[in-house]
C-alpha positions in Angstrom: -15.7 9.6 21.6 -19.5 8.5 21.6 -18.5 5.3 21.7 -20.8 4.9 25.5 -23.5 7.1 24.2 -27.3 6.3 24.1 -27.6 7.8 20.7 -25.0 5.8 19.0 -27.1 4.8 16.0 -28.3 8.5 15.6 -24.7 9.6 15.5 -23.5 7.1 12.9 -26.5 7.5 10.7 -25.7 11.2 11.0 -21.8 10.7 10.2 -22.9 7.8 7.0 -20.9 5.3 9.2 -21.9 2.4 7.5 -19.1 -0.3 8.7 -19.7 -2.8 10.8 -17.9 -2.8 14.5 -15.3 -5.7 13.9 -12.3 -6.3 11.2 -11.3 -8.7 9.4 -8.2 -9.3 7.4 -9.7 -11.5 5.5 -12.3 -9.3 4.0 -14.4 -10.6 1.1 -15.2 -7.3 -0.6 -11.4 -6.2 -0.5 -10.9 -9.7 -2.3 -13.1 -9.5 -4.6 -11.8 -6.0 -5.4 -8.2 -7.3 -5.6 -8.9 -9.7 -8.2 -12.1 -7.5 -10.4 -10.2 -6.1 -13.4 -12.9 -3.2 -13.8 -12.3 -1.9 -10.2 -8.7 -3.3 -10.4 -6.0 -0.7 -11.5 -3.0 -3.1 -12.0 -3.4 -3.3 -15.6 -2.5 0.5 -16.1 0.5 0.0 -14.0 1.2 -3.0 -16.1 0.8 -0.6 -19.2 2.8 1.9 -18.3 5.8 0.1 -17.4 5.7 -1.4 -21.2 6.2 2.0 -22.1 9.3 2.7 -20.4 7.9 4.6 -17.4 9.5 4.5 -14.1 7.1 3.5 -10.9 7.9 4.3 -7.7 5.0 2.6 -5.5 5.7 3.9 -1.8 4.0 2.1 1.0 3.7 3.8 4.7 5.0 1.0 7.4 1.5 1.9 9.3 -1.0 2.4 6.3 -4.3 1.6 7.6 -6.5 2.2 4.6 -4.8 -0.1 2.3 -1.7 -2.0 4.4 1.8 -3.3 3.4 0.4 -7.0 3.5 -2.5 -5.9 1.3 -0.9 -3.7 -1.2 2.4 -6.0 -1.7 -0.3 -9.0 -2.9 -1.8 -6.3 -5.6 1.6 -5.4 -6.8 1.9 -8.9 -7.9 -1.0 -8.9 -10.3 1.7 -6.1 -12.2 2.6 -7.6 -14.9 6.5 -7.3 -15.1 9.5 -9.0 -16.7 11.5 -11.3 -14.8 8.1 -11.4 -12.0 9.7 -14.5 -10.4 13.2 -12.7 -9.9 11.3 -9.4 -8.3 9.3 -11.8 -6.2 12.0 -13.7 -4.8 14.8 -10.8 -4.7 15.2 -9.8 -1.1 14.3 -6.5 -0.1 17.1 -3.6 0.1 17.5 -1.0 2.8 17.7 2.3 1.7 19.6 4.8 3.9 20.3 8.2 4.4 21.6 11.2 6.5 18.9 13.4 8.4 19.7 17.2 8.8 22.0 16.4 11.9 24.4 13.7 9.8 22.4 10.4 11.9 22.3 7.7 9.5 18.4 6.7 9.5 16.3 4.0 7.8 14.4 4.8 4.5 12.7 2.1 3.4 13.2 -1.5 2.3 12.2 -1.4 -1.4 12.9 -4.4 -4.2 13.7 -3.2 -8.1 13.4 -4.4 -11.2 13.6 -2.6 -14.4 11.3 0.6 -14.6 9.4 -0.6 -11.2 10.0 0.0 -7.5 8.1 -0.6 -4.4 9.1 0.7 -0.9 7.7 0.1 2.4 8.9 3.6 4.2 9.4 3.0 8.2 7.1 5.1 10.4 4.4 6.5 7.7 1.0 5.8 7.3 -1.1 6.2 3.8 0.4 9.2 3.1 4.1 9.0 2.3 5.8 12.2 1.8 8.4 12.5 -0.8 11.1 15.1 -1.8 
C-alpha cells in the first residue's frame, strides 16, 4: 500500500520491517535454523513418538511462513523407525464427503507408526481441524 511512497523508510522503521525486498528459497538463516539443534525442535518430536504418542503434522498446501518444501525436509530430521520405508512410501489421498455428499480432497498424508504428516489442499499456515 506505501509501496510508491516518499516515506518508505519512515514507514518500515515505524512497522520494525526489517527484511530485505527480495526472497530467496535458498535462505541461509532458515538453513542454519534447520540443522541448529538448540533452535531445532525435531528432537522433541523424536521424543515423543518413543513414547507412544501419536503426531499428526498438518501442512497448509499454501503455507507461506514455513512451506510444504520446507517443512517436509524438517520432518526428516524426526527420528522414526523404518525412516527409509516413510521416506519412500508414496503419499495417500485422504477423502471425504462435504455437507452436500461431494466427494472432496483432504490431503495427501504418508504414515508410519505413531507419526503422520499431511499436506491439506487449499490452506495456508493455519490448518483447521475437527
Amino acid at each position: 500500500m506505501y509501496k510508491h511512497s516518499d516515506k518508505v523508510s519512515e514507514i518500515k522503521s515505524a512497522l520494525h520491517i526489517t527484511k530485505p525486498n527480495s526472497f530467496s528459497k535458498y535462505n541461509t538463516t532458515v538453513s542454519e535454523r534447520l540443522t541448529d539443534r538448540n533452535l531445532n525442535t525435531a528432537y522433541v518430536f523424536s521424543d515423543l513418538l518413543t513414547q507412544g504418542i501419536q503426531i499428526l503434522i498438518n501442512i497448509g498446501q499454501f503455507d507461506m511462513k514455513d512451506g510444504v518444501i520446507q517443512t517436509l525436509e524438517w520432518t526428516k530430521q524426526i527420528e522414526l523407525e523404518r525412516r527409509d520405508k516413510f521416506d519412500s512410501q508414496a503419499r495417500n489421498l485422504h477423502k471425504y464427503i462435504d455437507g452436500d455428499g461431494i466427494e472432496k480432497i483432504g490431503g495427501y498424508f504418508r504414515h508410519a507408526s505413531n507419526f503422520t504428516l499431511i499436506v491439506t489442499p487449499k490452506a495456508g499456515h493455519m490448518v483447521p481441524a475437527s
